[in-house]
C-alpha positions, 0 to 999 in steps of 0.5 A: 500500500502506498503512503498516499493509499494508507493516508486517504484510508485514515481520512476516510476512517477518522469519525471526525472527517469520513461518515457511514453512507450506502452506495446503491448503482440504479437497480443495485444492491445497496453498499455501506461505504464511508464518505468524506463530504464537501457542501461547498457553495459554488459562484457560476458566471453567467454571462455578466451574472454570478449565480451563487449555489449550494452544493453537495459533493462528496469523496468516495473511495475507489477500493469502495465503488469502482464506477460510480455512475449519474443515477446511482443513489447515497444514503447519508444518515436518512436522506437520499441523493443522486449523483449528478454528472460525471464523477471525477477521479483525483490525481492518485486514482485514490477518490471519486469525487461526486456531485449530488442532488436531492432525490 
């Protein structure tokens, strides 16, 4: 395991920063996997506009989900989310990171 490998795995474990969630592929069986989130708001241009948002992106390990797909849903403590557009590998091939939306 690399030192990059064995760090994103004490990310991902840490109670403070990684939270339990289920992954479910669309018409799948649901997964426990753990999640790292990132509600981050987001400042779109549109052409002499800025549209502020809110968003929901989360982290996913690779080892956990290895093609997650728009459509596919996550569970986080209650609540349902679908993921919206292309997930994103990082540098590493270590993470997915995910846009979601409310179901």
């Amino acid at each position: 395991m690399s030192a990059f490998a064995a760090a994103v795995g004490a990310l991902f474990a840490d109670p403070n920063i990684g939270r339990d969630a289920v992954y479910i592929v669309d018409g799948g069986v649901p997964v426990p996997v753990r999640i790292v989130a990132r509600r981050a708001d987001t400042i779109t241009d549109f052409g002499d506009a800025r549209l502020w948002s809110e968003t929901t992106r989360v982290d996913l390990r690779v080892t956990e989900v290895a093609e997650p797909r728009p459509g596919d849903r996550i569970e986080i403590g209650g609540d349902t989310f679908l993921i919206q557009g292309e997930p994103v590998r990082d540098r590493e091939r270590l993470v997915w990171t995910v846009d979601l939306r409310p179901a």
